[in-house]
N, C-alpha and C positions, 0 to 999 in steps of 0.2 A: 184451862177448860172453860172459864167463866166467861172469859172475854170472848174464846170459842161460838158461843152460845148468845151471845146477845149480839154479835156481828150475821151470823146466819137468821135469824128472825125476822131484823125488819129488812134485809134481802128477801126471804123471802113472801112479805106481806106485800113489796115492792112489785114483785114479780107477779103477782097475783090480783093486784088492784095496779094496772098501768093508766088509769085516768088521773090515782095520785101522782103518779112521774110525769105528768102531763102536766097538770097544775104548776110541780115545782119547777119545769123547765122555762114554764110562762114567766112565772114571777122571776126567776133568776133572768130571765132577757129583757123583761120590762125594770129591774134594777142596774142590770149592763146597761141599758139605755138610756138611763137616767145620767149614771155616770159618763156616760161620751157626751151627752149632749154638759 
């Protein structure tokens, strides 16, 4: 029930603030990038 419970929260704080899922995709492709080059 616990692990229940702190997997559905920052889902849905995620889903609720999509400028932070914006942020992390930036940074996640600017360190993919890093990495190819």
């Amino acid at each position: 029930m616990d692990q229940g419970s702190r997997q559905a929260g920052p889902a849905i704080a995620d889903m609720r603030d999509p400028e932070i899922i914006k942020q992390e995709i930036e940074q996640t492709r600017h360190e993919l990038g890093e990495l190819v080059e």
